[in-house]
N, C-alpha and C positions, 0 to 999 in steps of 0.2 A: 772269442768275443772281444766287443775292443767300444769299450764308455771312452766316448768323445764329447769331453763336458766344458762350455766355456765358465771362466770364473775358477781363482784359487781355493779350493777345499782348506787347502793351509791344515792347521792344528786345531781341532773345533769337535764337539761329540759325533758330529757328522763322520765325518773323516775318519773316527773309528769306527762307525760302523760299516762304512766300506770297506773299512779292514780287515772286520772280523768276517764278513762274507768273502771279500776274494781271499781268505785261507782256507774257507768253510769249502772254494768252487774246489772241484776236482778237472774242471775243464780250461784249457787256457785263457786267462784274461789279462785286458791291457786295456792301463789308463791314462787318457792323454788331456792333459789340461792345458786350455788356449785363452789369450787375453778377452776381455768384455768384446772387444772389436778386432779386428785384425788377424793376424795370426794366419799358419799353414796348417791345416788339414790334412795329418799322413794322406799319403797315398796306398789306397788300399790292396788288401792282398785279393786278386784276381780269382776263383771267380768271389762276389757278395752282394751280401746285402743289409741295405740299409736300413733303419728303425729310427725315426724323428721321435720324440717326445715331443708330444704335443698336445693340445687343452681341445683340440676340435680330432684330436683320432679317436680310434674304437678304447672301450674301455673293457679287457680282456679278462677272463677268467685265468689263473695262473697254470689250468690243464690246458685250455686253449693256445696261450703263448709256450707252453713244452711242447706242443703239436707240431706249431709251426715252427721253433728252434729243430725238433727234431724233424721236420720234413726238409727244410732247409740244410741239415747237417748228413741227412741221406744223399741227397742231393749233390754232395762233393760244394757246398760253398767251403772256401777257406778262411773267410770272415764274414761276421757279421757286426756291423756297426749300429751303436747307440749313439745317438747325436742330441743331448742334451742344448739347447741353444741359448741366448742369451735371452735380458729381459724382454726385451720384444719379440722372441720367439725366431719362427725361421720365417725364411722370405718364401714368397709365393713358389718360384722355381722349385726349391729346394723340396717344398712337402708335394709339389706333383712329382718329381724325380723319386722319393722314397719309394722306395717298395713296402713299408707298411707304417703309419700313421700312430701311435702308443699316445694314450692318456690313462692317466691314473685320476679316473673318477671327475667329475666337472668340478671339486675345488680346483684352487689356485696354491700350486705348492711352491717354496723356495726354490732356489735351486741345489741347493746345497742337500735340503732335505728330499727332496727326488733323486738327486744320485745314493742315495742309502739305501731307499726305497727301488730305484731300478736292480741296484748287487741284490739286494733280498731276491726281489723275483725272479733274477737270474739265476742266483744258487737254487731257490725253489725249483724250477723248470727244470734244469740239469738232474735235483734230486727225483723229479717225476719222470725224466726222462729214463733214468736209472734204474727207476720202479720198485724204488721206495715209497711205503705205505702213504700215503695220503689224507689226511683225515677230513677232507671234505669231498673226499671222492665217491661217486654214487650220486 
């Protein structure tokens, strides 16, 4: 899994708590911070797929997004990317090229505090994919 987030997280309670979930993941993750504008976009690892954050994508149950992490990871992808975008969001292109569309709920979140909130979900999903108890399951 690979958060591709523009904007410095820097030193902020944000930033821990990215931190405390990528030691919580069991699954490989990678974080790449790129300027407000600019910037290169690794080149992804061949086959994947992509995940926009976005305010007009689906707003997913966290069993739902394990489903698809784990169809996708039966699947043989070798990445899956989270593309965090900047304040004006992604360009038209970019969210028809995604392969799936992520909002977290119709607020309007920071950015900084959406990358917290995406590593939670990501550990979450990994822990459901694991098949560790669930307690909203059913």
């Amino acid at each position: 899994m690979h958060i591709i987030a523009r904007g410095k997280i820097a030193r902020s309670p944000e930033a821990e708590l990215v931190a405390r979930y990528e030691k919580r993941l069991t699954w490989p993750l990678r974080l790449t911070e790129l300027p407000e504008t600019g910037g290169r976009i690794p080149e992804p690892q061949i086959p994947c797929k992509t995940v926009l954050l976005d305010e007009r994508g689906q707003d997913l149950p966290s069993e739902k997004l394990a489903a698809i992490l784990e169809r996708w990871r039966d699947d043989g992808m070798r990445e899956c990317r989270f593309v965090i975008g900047a304040a004006d969001g992604h360009a038209d292109d970019d969210r028809r090229a995604a392969d799936l569309l992520l909002a977290f709920g119709q607020a309007t979140w920071p950015h900084l505090l959406a990358r917290a909130m995406l590593a939670e979900q990501l550990y979450r999903a990994t822990t459901i994919i694991a098949g560790h108890p669930y307690h909203r399951s059913g």
